[in-house]
N, C-alpha and C positions, 0 to 999 in steps of 0.2 A: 277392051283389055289387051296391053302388047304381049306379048312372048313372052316366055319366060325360062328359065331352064328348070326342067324337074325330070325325076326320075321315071323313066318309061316303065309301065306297071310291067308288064308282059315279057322284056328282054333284062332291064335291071340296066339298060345303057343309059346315059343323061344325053340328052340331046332337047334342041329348042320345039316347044310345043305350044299351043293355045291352050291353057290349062285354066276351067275354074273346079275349084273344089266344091264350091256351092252347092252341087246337085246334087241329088239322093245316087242319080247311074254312078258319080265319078266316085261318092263314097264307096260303093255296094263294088264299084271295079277295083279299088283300091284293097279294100278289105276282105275279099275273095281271093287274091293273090295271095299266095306263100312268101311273104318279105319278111325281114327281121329286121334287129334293132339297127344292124348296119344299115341299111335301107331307108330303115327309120332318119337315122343320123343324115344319111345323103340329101333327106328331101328335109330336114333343119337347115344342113349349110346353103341348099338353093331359097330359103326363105320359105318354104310352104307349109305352112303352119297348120293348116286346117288338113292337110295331108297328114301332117303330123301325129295333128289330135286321133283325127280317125285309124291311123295306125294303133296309136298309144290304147287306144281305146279297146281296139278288135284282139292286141295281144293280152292285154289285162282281161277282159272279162270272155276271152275266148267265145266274143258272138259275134254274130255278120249286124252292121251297119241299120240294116233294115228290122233286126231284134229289139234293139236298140229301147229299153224302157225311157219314161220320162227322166227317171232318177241321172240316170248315166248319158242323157242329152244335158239336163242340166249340169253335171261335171265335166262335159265337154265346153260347155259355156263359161265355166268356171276358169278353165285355163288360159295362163297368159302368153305373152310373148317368152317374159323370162324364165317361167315355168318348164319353156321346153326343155331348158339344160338341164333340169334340177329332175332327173328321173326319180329320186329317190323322195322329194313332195308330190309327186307324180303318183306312186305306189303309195304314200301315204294317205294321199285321196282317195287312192280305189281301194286301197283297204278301209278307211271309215267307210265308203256306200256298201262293202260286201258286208263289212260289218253290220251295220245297220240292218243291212234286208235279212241277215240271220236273225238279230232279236226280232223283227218282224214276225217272221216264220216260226219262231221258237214261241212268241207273244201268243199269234193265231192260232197253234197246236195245244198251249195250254188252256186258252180258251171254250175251243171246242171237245177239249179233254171235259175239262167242267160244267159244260152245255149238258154231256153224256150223262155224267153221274148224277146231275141232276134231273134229269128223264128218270136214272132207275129208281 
């Protein structure tokens, strides 16, 4: 893989580096950093997408990389190239999975509500 430019996790300078995002370290370095969406933006115009995602991901659902449920790898997979501009399809994804895991939890609550009463 050649060089590339992306944003240095640690100083916020751009400068040219051997960068893959593939790896669980570079996510978990990535997403440990205090960056924002500017940051965010900087590693869109150098092309890094998978940067991106895992950015997008760590500020929306405020977890580190390595939390990471199925549901919200699989919305990580979901995202496209074009999808990085459109922040606001972006939020509209992670609002349906937050959504969703609410009725989930609200489902399983009532559930073992009624589990109860029918014990007494």
């Amino acid at each position: 893989m050649e060089p590339k430019k992306c944003v240095d996790l640690l100083s916020g300078e751009k400068k040219k580096k051997n960068v893959r995002w593939t790896t669980a370290e570079d996510l978990k370095l990535w997403s440990s950093s205090s960056h924002t969406w500017a940051d965010m933006a900087a590693a869109v115009h150098n092309d890094d997408i998978k940067a991106v995602r895992a950015k997008f991901l760590q500020l929306t659902t405020k977890k580190r990389v390595s939390t990471w449920t199925r549901d919200e790898g699989d919305l990580l997979k979901q995202l496209t190239l074009k999808d990085r501009k459109d922040h606001s399809k972006l939020n509209r994804m992670t609002q349906k999975l937050k959504k969703g895991k609410e009725v989930e939890a609200s489902l399983a609550a009532r559930v073992e509500e009624e589990h109860l009463e029918q014990e007494r």
